[in-house]
Biotite code that builds the C-alpha atoms (Angstrom):
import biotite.structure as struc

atoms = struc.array([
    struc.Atom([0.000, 0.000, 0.000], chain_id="A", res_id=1, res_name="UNK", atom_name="CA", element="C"),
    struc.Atom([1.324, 3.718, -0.990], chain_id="A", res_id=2, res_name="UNK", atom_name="CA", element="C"),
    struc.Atom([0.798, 6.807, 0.933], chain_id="A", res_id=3, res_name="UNK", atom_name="CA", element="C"),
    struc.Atom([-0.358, 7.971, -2.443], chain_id="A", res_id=4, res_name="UNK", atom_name="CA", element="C"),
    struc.Atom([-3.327, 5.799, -2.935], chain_id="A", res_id=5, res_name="UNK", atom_name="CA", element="C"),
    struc.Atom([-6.885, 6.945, -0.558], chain_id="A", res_id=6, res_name="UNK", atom_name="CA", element="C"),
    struc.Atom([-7.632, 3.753, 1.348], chain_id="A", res_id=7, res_name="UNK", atom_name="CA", element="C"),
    struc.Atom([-11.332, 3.019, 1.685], chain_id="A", res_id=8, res_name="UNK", atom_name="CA", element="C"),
    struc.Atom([-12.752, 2.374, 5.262], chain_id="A", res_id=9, res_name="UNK", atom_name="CA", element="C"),
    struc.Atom([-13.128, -0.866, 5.075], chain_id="A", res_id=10, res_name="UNK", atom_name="CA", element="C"),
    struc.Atom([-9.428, -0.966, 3.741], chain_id="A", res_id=11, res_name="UNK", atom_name="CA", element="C"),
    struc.Atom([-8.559, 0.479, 7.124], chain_id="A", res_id=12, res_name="UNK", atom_name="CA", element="C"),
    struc.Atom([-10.740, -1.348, 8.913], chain_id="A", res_id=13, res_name="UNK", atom_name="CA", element="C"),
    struc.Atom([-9.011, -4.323, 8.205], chain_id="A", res_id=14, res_name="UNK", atom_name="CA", element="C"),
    struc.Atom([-5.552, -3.046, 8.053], chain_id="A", res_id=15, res_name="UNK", atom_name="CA", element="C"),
    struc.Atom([-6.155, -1.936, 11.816], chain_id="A", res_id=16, res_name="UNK", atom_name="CA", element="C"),
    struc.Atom([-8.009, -5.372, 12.506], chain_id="A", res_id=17, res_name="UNK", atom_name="CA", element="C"),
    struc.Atom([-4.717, -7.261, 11.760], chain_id="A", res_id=18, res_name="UNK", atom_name="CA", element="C"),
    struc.Atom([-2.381, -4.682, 13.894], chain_id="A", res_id=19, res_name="UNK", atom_name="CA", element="C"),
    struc.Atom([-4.246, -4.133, 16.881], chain_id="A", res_id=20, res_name="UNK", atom_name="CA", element="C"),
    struc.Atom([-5.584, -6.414, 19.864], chain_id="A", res_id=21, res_name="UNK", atom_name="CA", element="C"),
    struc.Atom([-9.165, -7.438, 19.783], chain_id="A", res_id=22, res_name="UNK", atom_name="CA", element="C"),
    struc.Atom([-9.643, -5.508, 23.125], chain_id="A", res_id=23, res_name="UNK", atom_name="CA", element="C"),
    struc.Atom([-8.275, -2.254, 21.418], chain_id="A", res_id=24, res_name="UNK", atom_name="CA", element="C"),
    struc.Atom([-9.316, -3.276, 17.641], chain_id="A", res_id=25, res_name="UNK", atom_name="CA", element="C"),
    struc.Atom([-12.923, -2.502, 19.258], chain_id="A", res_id=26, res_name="UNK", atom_name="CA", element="C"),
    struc.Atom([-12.208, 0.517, 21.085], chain_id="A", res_id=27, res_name="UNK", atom_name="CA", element="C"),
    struc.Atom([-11.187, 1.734, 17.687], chain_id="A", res_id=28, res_name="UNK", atom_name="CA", element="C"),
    struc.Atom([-14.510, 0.524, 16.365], chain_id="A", res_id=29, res_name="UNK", atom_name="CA", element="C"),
    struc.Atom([-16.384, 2.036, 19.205], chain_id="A", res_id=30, res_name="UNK", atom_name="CA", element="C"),
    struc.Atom([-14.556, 5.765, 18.553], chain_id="A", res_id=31, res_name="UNK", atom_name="CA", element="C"),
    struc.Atom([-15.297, 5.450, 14.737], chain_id="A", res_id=32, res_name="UNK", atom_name="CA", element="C"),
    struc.Atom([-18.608, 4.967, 15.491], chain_id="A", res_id=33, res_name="UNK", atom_name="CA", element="C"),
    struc.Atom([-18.842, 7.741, 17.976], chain_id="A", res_id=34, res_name="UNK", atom_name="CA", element="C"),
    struc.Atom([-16.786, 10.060, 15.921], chain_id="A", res_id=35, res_name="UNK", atom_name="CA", element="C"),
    struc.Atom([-18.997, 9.521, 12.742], chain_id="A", res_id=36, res_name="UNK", atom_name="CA", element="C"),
    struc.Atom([-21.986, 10.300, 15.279], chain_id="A", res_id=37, res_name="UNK", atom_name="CA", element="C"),
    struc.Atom([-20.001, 13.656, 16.830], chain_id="A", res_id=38, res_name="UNK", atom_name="CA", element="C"),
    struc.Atom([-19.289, 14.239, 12.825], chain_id="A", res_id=39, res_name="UNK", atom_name="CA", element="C"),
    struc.Atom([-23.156, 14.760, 11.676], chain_id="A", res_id=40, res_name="UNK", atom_name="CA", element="C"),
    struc.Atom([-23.668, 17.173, 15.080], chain_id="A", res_id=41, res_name="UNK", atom_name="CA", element="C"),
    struc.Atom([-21.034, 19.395, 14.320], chain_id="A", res_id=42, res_name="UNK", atom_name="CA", element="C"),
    struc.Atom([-21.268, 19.219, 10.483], chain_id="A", res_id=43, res_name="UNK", atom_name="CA", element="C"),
    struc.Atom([-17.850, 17.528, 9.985], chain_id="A", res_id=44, res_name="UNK", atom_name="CA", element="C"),
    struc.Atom([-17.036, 15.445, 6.734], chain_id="A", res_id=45, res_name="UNK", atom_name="CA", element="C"),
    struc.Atom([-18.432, 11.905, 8.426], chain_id="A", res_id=46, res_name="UNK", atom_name="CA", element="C"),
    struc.Atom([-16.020, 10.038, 6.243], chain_id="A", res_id=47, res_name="UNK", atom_name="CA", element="C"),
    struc.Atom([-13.205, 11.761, 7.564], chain_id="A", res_id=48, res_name="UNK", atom_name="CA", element="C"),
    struc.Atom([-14.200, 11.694, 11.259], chain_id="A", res_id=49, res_name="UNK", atom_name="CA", element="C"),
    struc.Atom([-14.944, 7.621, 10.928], chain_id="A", res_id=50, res_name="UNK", atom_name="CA", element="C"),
    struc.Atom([-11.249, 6.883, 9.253], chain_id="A", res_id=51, res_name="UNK", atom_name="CA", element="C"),
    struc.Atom([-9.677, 8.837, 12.170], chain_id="A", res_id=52, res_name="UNK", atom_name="CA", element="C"),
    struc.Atom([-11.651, 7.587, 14.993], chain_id="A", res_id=53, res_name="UNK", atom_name="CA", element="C"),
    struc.Atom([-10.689, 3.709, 13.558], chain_id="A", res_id=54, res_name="UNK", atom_name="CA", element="C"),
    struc.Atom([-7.170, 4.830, 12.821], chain_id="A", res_id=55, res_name="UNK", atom_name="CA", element="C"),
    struc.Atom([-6.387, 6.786, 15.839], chain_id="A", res_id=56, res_name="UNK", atom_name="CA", element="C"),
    struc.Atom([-4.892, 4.076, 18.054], chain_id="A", res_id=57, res_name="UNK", atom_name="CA", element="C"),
    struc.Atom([-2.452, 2.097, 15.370], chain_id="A", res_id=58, res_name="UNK", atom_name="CA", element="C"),
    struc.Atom([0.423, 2.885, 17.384], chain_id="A", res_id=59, res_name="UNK", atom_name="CA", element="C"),
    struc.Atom([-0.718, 2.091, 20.661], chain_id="A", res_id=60, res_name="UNK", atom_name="CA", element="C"),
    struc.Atom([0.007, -1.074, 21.020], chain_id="A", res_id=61, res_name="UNK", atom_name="CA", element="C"),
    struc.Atom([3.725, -0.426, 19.981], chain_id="A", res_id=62, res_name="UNK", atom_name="CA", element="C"),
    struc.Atom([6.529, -1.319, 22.633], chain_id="A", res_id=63, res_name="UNK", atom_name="CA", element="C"),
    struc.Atom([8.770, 1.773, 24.402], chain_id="A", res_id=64, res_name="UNK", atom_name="CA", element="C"),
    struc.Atom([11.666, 0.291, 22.176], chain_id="A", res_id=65, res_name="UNK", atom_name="CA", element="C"),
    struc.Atom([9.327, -0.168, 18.964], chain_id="A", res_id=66, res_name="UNK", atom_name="CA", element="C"),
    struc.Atom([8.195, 3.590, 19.219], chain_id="A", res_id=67, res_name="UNK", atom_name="CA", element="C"),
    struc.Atom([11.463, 4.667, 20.026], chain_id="A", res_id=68, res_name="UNK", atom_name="CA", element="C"),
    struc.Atom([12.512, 2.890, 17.099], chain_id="A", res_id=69, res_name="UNK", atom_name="CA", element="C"),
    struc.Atom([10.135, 4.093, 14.722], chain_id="A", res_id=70, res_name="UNK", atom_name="CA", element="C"),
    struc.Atom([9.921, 7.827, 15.899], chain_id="A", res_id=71, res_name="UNK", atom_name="CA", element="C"),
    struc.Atom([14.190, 7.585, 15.142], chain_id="A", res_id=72, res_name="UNK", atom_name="CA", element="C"),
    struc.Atom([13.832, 5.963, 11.977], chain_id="A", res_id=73, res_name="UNK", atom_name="CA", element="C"),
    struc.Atom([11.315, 8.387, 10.261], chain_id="A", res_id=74, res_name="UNK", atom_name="CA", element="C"),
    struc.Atom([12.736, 11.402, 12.018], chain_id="A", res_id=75, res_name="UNK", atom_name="CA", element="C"),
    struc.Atom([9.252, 12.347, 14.249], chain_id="A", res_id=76, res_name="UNK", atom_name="CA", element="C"),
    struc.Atom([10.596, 15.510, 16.003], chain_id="A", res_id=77, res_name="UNK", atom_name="CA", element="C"),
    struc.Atom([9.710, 14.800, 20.236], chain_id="A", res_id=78, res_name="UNK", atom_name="CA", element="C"),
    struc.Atom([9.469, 16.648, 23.502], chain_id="A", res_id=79, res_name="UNK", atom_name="CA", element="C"),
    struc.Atom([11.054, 15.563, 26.857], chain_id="A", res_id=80, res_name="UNK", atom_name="CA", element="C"),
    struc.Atom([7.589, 14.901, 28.104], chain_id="A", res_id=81, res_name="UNK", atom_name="CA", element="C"),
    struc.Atom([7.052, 12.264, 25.189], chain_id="A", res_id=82, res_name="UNK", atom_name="CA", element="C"),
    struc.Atom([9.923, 10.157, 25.722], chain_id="A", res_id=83, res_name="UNK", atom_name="CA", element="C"),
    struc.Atom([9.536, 10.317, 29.541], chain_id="A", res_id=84, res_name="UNK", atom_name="CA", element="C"),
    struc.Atom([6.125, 9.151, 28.970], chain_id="A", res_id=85, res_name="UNK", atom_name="CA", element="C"),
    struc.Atom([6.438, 7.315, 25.733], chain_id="A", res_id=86, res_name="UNK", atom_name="CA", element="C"),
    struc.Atom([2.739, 6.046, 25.702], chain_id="A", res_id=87, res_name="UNK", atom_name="CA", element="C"),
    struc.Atom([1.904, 10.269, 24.233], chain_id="A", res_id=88, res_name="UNK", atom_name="CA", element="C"),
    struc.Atom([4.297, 8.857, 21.343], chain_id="A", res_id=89, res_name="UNK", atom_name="CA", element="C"),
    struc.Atom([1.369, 7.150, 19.667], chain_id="A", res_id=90, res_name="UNK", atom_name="CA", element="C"),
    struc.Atom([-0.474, 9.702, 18.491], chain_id="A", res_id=91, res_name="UNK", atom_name="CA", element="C"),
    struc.Atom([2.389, 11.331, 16.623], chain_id="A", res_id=92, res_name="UNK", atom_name="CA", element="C"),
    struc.Atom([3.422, 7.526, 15.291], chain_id="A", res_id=93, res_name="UNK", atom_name="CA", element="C"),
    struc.Atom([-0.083, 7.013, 14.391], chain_id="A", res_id=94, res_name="UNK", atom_name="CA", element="C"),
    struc.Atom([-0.713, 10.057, 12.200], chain_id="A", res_id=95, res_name="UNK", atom_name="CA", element="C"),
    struc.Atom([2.674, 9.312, 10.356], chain_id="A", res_id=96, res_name="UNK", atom_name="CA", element="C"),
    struc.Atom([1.197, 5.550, 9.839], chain_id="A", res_id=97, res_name="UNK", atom_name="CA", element="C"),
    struc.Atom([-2.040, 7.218, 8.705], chain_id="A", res_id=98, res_name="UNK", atom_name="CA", element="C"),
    struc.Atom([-0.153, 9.624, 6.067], chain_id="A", res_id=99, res_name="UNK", atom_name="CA", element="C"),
    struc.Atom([2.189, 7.233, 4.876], chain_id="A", res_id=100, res_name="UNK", atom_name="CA", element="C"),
    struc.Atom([-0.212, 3.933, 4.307], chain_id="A", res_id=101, res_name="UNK", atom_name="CA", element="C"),
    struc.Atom([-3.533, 5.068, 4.114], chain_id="A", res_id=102, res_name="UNK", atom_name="CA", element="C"),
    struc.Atom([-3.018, 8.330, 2.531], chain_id="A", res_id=103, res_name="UNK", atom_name="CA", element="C"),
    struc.Atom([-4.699, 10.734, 5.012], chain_id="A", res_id=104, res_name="UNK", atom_name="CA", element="C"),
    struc.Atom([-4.798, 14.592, 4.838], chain_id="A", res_id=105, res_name="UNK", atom_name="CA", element="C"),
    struc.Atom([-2.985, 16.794, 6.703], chain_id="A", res_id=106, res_name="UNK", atom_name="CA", element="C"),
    struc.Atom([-6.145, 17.452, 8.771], chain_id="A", res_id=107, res_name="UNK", atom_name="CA", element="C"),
    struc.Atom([-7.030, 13.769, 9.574], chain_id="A", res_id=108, res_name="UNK", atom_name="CA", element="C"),
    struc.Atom([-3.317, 13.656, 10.702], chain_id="A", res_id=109, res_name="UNK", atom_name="CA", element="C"),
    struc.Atom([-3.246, 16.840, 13.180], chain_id="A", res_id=110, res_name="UNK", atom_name="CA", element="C"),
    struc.Atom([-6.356, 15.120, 15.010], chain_id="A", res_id=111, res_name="UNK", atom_name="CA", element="C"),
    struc.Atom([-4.929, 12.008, 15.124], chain_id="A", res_id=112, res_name="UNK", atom_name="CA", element="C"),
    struc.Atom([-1.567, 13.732, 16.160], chain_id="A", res_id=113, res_name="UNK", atom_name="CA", element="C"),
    struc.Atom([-3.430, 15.428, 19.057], chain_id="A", res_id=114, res_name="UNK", atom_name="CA", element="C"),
    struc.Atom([-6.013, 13.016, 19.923], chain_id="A", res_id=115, res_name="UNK", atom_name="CA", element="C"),
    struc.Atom([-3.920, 12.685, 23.691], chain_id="A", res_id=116, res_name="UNK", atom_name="CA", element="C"),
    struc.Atom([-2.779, 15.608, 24.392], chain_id="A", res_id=117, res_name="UNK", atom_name="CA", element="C"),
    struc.Atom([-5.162, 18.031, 22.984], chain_id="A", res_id=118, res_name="UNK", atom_name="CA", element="C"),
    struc.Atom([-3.434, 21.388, 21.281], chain_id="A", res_id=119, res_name="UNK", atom_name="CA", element="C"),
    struc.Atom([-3.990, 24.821, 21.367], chain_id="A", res_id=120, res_name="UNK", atom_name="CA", element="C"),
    struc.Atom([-7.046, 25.999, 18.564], chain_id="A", res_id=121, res_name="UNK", atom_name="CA", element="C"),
    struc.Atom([-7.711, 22.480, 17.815], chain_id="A", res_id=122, res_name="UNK", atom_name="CA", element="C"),
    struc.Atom([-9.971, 21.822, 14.423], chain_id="A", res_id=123, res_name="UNK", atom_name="CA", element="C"),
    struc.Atom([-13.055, 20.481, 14.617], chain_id="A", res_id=124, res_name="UNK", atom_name="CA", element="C"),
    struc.Atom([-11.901, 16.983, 13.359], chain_id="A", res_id=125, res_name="UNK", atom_name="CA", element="C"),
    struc.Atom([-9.475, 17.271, 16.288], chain_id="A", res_id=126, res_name="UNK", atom_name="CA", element="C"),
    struc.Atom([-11.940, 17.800, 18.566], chain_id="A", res_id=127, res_name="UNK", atom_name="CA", element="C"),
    struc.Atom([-14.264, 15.266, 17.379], chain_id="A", res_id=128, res_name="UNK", atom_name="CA", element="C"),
    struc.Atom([-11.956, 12.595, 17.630], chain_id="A", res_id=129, res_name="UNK", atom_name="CA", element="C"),
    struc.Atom([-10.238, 13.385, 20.996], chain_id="A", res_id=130, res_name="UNK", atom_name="CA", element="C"),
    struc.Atom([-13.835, 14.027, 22.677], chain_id="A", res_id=131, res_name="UNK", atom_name="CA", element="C"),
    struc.Atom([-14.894, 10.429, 20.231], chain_id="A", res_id=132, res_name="UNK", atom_name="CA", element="C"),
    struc.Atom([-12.312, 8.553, 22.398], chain_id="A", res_id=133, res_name="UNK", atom_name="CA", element="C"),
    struc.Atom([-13.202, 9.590, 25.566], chain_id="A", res_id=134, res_name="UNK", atom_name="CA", element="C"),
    struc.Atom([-17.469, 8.519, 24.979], chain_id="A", res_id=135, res_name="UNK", atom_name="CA", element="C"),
    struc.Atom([-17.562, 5.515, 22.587], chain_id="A", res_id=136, res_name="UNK", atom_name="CA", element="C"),
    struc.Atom([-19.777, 3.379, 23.758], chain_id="A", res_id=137, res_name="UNK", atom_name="CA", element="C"),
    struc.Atom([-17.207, 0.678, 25.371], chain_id="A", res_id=138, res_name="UNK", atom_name="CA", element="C"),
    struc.Atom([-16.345, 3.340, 27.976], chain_id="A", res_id=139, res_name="UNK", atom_name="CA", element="C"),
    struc.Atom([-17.964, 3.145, 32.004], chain_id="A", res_id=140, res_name="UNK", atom_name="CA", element="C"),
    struc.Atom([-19.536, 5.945, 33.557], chain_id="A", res_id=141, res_name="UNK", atom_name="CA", element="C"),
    struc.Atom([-19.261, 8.523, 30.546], chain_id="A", res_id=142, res_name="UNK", atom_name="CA", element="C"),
    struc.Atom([-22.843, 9.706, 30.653], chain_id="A", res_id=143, res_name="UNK", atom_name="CA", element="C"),
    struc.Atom([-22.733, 13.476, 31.508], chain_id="A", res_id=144, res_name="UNK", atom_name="CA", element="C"),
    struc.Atom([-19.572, 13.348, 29.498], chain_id="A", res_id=145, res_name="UNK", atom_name="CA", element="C"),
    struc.Atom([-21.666, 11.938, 26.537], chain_id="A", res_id=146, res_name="UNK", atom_name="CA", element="C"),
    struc.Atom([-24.914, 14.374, 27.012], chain_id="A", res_id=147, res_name="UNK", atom_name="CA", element="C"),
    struc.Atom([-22.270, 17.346, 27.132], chain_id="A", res_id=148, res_name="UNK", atom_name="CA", element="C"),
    struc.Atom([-20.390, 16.707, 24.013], chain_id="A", res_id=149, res_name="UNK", atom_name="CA", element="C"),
    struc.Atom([-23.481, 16.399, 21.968], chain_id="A", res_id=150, res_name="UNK", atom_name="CA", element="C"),
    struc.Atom([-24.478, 19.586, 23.042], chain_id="A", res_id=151, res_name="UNK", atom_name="CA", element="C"),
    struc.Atom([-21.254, 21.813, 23.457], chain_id="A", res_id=152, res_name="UNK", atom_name="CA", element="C"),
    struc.Atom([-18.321, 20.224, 21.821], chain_id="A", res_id=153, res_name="UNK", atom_name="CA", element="C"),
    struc.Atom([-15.612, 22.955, 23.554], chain_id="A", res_id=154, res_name="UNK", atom_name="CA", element="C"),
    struc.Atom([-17.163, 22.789, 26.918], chain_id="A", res_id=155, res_name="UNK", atom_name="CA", element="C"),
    struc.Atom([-16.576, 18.866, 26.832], chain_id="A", res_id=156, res_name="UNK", atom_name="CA", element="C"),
    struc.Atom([-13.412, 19.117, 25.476], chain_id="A", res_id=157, res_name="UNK", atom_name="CA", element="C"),
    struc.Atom([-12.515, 21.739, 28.130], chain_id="A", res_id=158, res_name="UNK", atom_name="CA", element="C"),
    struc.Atom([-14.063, 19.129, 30.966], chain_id="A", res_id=159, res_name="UNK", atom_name="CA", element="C"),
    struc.Atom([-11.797, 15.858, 29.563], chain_id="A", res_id=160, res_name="UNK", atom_name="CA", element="C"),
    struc.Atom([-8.664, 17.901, 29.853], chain_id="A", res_id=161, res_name="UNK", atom_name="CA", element="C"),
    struc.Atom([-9.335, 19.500, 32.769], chain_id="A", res_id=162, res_name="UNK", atom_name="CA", element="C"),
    struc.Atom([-10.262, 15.579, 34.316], chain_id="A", res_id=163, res_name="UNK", atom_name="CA", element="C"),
    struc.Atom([-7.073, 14.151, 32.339], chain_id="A", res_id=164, res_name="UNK", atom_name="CA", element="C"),
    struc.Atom([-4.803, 16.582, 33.583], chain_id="A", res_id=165, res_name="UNK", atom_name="CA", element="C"),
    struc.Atom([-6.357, 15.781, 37.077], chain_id="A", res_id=166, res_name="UNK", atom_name="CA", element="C"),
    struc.Atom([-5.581, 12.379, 36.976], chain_id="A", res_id=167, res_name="UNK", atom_name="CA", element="C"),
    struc.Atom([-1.879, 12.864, 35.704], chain_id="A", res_id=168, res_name="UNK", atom_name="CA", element="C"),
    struc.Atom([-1.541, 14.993, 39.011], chain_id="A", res_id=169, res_name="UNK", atom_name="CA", element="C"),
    struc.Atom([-2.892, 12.670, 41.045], chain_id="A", res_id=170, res_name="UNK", atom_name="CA", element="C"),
    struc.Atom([-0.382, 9.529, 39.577], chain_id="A", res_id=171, res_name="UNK", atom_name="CA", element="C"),
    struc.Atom([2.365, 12.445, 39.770], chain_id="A", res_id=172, res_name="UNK", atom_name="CA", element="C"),
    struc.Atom([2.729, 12.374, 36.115], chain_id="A", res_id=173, res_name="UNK", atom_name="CA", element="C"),
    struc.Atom([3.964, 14.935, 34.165], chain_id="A", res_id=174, res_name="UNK", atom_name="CA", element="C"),
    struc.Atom([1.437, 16.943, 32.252], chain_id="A", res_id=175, res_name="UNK", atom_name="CA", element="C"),
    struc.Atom([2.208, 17.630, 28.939], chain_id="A", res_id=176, res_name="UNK", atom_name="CA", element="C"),
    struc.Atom([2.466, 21.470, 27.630], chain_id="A", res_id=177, res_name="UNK", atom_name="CA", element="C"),
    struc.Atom([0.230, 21.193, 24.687], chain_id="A", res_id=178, res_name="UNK", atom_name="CA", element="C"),
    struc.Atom([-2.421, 20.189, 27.204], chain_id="A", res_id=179, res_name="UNK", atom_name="CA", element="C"),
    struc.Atom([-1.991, 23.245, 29.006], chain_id="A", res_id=180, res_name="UNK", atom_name="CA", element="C"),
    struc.Atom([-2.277, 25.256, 26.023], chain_id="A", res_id=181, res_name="UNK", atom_name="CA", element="C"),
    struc.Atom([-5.261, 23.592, 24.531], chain_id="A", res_id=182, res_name="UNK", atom_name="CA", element="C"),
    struc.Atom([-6.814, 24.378, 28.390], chain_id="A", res_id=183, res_name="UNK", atom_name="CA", element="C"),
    struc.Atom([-6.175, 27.873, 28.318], chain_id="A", res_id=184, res_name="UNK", atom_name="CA", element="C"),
    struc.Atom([-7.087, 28.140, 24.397], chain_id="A", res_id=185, res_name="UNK", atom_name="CA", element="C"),
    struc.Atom([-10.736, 26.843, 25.556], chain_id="A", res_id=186, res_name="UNK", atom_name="CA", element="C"),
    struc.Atom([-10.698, 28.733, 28.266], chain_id="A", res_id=187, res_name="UNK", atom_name="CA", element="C"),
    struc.Atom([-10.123, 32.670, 26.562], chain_id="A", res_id=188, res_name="UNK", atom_name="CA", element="C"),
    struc.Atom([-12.652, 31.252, 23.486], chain_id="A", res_id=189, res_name="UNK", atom_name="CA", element="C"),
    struc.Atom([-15.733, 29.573, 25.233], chain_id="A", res_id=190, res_name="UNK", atom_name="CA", element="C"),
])
């Protein structure tokens, strides 16, 4: 497959089936589903939101050594944060997977890029799919989270960071600075 060539979703569907657990194969179901829904509410391209929301997680399952490998190998410019924490690298592996094999835009790749850590003046796509993530349907106790995202997109994006960033304190984690920025984005623009 070439970078070149627009993959169809079931394409990517089934490249992601054979690279990814069953447990997180179906979380990756579950946000496609929910970013497709998030998609029609905020008048995104639903095409667009579904291949990111299935897509979003192809890294994740990499090793510390495999991401370190890859992120060397195809020159993905890192913080200190990231390789302290290497889980954040997936999201920047994943949108260079997504570019490179199924041929996304530069859009799909930001949210895909982002879909962790959140970034200051996020797109809409962005914000679909990190909000996407945090509801699909496979997730416990995400009902007020749910009702508020299908009503007020920034205002639920602005509550999962602020609850993210909460929990990172609390396991005396790091927080990483393009969390902080998408914050206080939200905050001066909603």
């Amino acid at each position: 497959m070439k970078g070149d060539i627009k993959l169809q979703e079931n394409e990517i569907i089934e490249y992601v089936k054979n690279h990814l657990s069953e447990k997180r194969f179906n979380h990756s179901v579950g946000v496609m589903e929910r970013a497709g829904e998030l998609a029609k509410i905020y008048k995104e391209d639903v095409n667009s939101a579904r291949k990111v929301g299935i897509a979003h997680d192809i890294a994740k399952e990499f090793s510390k050594q495999e991401s370190l490998k890859y992120i060397k190998e195809n020159n993905i410019k890192v913080d200190k944060v990231e390789l302290i924490n290497t889980n954040l690298l997936h999201g920047k592996i994943g949108a260079d997977i997504a570019k490179k094999i199924f041929g996304f835009t530069g859009k799909m790749c930001e949210a895909i890029k982002v879909h962790t850590t959140g970034a200051e003046n996020m797109s809409m796509l962005s914000k679909i799919l990190y909000v996407a993530d945090k509801t699909e349907l496979g997730r416990k106790n995400i009902e007020y989270e749910r009702n508020l995202a299908d009503k007020d997109i920034n205002k639920a994006l602005l509550y999962m960071i602020d609850e993210t960033i909460k929990l990172n304190i609390d396991r005396n984690r790091q927080i990483h600075p393009d969390s902080i920025l998408a914050r206080n984005y939200l905050l001066e623009n909603i």
